[in-house]
N, C-alpha and C positions, 0 to 999 in steps of 0.2 A: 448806316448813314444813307441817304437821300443822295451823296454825291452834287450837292449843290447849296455852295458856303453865302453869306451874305455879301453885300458887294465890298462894304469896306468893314476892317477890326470897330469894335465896338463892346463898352457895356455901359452900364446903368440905363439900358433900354426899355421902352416898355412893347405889348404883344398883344394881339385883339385879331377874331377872324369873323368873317362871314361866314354860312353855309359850303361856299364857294374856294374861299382864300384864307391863307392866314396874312397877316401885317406886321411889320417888326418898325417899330419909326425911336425915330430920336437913337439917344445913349451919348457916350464920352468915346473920345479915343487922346489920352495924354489928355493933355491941356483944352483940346479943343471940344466942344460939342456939336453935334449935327444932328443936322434938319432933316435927314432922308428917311426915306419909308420904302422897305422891299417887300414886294409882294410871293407870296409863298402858293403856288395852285395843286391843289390838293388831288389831283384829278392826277400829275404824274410829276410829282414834286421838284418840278422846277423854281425860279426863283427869276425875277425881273424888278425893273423899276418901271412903277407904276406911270410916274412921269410929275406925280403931285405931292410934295415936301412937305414938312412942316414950315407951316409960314411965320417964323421966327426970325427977328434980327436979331444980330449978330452972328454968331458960328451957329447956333442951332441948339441945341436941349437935349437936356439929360435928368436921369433920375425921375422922370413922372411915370404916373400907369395909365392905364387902358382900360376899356368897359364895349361893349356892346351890344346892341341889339339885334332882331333882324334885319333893319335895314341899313343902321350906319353904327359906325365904331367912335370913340369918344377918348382923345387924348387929355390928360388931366394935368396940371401941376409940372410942377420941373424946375430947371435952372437953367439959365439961358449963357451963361458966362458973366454976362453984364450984371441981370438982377436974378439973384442967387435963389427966389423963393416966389415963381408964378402961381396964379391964378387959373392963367388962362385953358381953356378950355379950345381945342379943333375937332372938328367933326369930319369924317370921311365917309362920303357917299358910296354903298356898296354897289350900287348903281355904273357910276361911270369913275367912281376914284375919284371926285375931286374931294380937294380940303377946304373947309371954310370952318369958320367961326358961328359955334349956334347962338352969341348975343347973350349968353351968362355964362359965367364963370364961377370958378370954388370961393367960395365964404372969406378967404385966404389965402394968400400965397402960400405954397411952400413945396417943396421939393421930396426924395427921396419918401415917396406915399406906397401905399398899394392897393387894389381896388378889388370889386366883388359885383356880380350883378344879378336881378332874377329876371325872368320875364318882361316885369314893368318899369324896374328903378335900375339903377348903378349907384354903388357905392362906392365913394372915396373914402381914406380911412386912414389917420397916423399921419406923419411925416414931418418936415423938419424946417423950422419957422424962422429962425430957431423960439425959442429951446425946441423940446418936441411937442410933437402937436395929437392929443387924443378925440380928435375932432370928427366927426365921419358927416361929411355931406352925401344928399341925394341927387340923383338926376331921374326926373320922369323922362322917360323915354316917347309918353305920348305930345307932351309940348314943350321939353327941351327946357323946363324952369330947373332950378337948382334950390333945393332949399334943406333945413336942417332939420332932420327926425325927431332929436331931442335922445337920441341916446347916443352917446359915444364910446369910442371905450376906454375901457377901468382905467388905462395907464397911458402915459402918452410916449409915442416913439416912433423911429422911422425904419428905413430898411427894413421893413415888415414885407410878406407876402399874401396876397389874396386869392381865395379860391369859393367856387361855390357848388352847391346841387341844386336840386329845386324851388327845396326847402328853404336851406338857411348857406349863410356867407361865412367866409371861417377869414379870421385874421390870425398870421401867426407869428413868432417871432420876433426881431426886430430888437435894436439899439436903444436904449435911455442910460445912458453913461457905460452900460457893462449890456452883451447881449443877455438878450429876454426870453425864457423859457413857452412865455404865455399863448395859449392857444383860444383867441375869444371867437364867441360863435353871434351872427345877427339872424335871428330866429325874420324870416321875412315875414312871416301872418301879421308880426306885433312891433317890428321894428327893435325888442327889447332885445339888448348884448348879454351874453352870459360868457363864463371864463369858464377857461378849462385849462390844460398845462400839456407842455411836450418839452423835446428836450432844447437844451441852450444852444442859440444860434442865431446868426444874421444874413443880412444879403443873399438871403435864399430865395426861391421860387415856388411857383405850384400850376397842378394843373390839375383839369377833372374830365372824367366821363360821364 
C-alpha cells in the first residue's frame, strides 16, 4: 500500500492519469454523490486535492468513466442524483487541473459505462439508459468532437469494465439482467468489435501496461 487513502469513502468512481498523475473523480458514498477529484503523484505516491471538482449540481456524480490522452483526461456519462443518466462530458487540463466542458457530449445519457482509449480516439461503451445501452461513442482527441463509429457492441449492458493496449480496446463483463461473461475486443485499425468470452461477473475493473 501507498499509505495514502482517498480523501473521502467512495465507489462507482471513475480513474484516468497523465504521465504525471493519476485522477480519481466522481463515485457514490450512501445516498449521496460527489463532485471531487483526488490527485494521485506518481513520483512518491501521495494524494491531494487538486482544488478543481467536477462541475455538477447537485451532490455530484457517480457511475461514469474516464479516457485520456496526453494532455487532458475526459470524464464521460454518470448520475448526478437528480438525472440518473448524463451526457455530459468534463475535461481536465493536465496542465494546471482545471475542469471545463469541451462543448460535446455522449450521443446519450447514461450512466454506469466503461471506457477504453488509443492514441487518437476514447471510447465510451455500454451502460445504462435505461434499459442497457450497446452503444459505444467516440472522442477525437485532436478536436474534441464526439461522434459514432458505427460499431457497437454485440450485447448491451452496464457495469462493464474497459481496458486497452495499443492495438485494440477490450470490454468486459457487465450486467443485462443476470451478469455477462462477455469479453468483446475494438480492433482500433477498423473500429470493428469482435467477441470473445471470460468468466461471469460485474462491477469489476481493469487496468494495463
Amino acid at each position: 500500500e501507498p499509505g495514502n487513502n482517498l480523501s473521502q469513502e467512495r465507489d462507482f468512481l471513475a480513474a484516468l492519469s497523465s504521465s504525471s498523475y493519476g485522477y480519481f473523480g466522481g463515485g457514490a458514498d450512501g445516498p449521496f454523490d460527489k463532485k471531487t477529484i483526488d490527485r494521485l503523484d506518481f513520483s512518491n505516491e501521495t494524494l491531494s486535492l487538486p482544488g478543481n471538482n467536477l462541475p455538477q449540481s447537485g451532490n455530484g456524480r457517480s457511475g461514469l468513466a474516464a479516457v485520456s490522452s496526453s494532455s487532458y483526461g475526459y470524464f464521460g456519462g454518470g448520475d448526478d442524483g437528480s438525472s440518473p443518466h448524463l451526457a455530459t462530458i468534463d475535461r481536465i487540463d493536465f496542465s494546471n487541473d482545471t475542469v471545463s466542458p469541451p462543448g460535446n457530449n455522449l450521443s446519450q445519457g447514461r450512466s454506469r459505462l466503461a471506457a477504453t482509449s488509443s492514441s487518437s480516439y476514447g471510447y465510451f461503451g455500454g451502460g445504462q439508459a435505461p434499459p442497457g445501452v450497446d452503444t459505444i461513442d467516440r472522442i477525437d482527441f485532436s478536436n474534441e468532437t464526439i461522434s459514432l463509429p458505427g460499431n457497437n457492441l454485440p450485447e448491451a449492458r452496464s457495469d462493464l469494465a474497459g481496458v486497452s493496449s495499443s492495438s485494440y480496446g477490450y470490454f468486459a463483463g457487465g450486467n443485462n439482467s443476470s451478469p455477462k461473461a462477455d469479453l468483446d475486443k475494438l480492433d482500433f485499425s477498423n473500429e470493428t468489435v469482435l467477441r470473445r468470452a471470460s468468466y461471469f461477473r460485474r462491477y469489476l475493473a481493469a487496468v494495463s501496461n
